[in-house]
N, C-alpha and C positions, 0 to 999 in steps of 0.2 A: 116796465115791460111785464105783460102777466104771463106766468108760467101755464103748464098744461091743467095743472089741476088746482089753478083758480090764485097761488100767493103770487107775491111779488117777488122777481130774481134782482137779487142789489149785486153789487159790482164785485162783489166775490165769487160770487155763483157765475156773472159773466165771466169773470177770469179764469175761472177752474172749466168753464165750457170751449172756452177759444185756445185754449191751453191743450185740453184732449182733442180739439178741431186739427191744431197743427201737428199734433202727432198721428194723425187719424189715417194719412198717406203711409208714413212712416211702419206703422202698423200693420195697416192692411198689407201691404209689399213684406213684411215679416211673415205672417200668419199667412197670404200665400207662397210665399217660400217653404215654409214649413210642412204646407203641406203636400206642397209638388213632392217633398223631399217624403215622405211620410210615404205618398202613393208609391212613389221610387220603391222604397222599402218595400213596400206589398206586392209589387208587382216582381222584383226580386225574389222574393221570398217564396215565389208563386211558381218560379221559374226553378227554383230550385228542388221542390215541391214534386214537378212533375218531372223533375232528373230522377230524384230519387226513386220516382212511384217510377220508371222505368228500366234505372237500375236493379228494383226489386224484380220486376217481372220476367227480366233478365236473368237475373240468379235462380230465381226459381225453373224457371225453364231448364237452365242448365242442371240444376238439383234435381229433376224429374229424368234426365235422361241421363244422369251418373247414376241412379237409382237402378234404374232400367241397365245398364250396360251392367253393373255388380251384381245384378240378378243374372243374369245371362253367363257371366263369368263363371258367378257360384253355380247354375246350373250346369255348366261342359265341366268344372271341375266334379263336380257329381257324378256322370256323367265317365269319365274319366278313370273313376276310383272304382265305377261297377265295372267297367271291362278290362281293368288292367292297364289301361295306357298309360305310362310316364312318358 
């Protein structure tokens, strides 16, 4: 039998071909497991990704308008201190 690039394949080279042939199902069925499992991951990861990017926006929100209320506060205590009110 002539090979692709012109030698002859002798009965080891067929052996070591029909040998990777019947693990070739075997394989593939791994390697796409692997990467369903892979995707899984990313798209996980993706998901957590955009929890956090919402949680942040969250927290800021609320850090803008503690900001705000402590400004307000500190202003009537000012406020407060010029006219004498306790």
């Amino acid at each position: 039998m002539l090979e692709a690039n012109g030698g002859l394949i002798d009965s080891k080279d067929r052996e070591f071909i029909n040998s990777h042939n019947r693990q070739s199902p075997a394989t593939a069925t791994h390697a796409t497991s692997s990467l369903n499992a892979t995707l899984n991951q990313f798209n996980q990861r993706g998901e957590r990704l955009n929890e956090m990017k919402n949680k942040t926006a969250n927290l800021e929100s609320v850090a803008i308008e503690y900001k705000k209320m402590a400004r307000q506060m500190k202003e009537n205590a000012k406020s407060e201190k010029i006219f004498g009110i306790f």
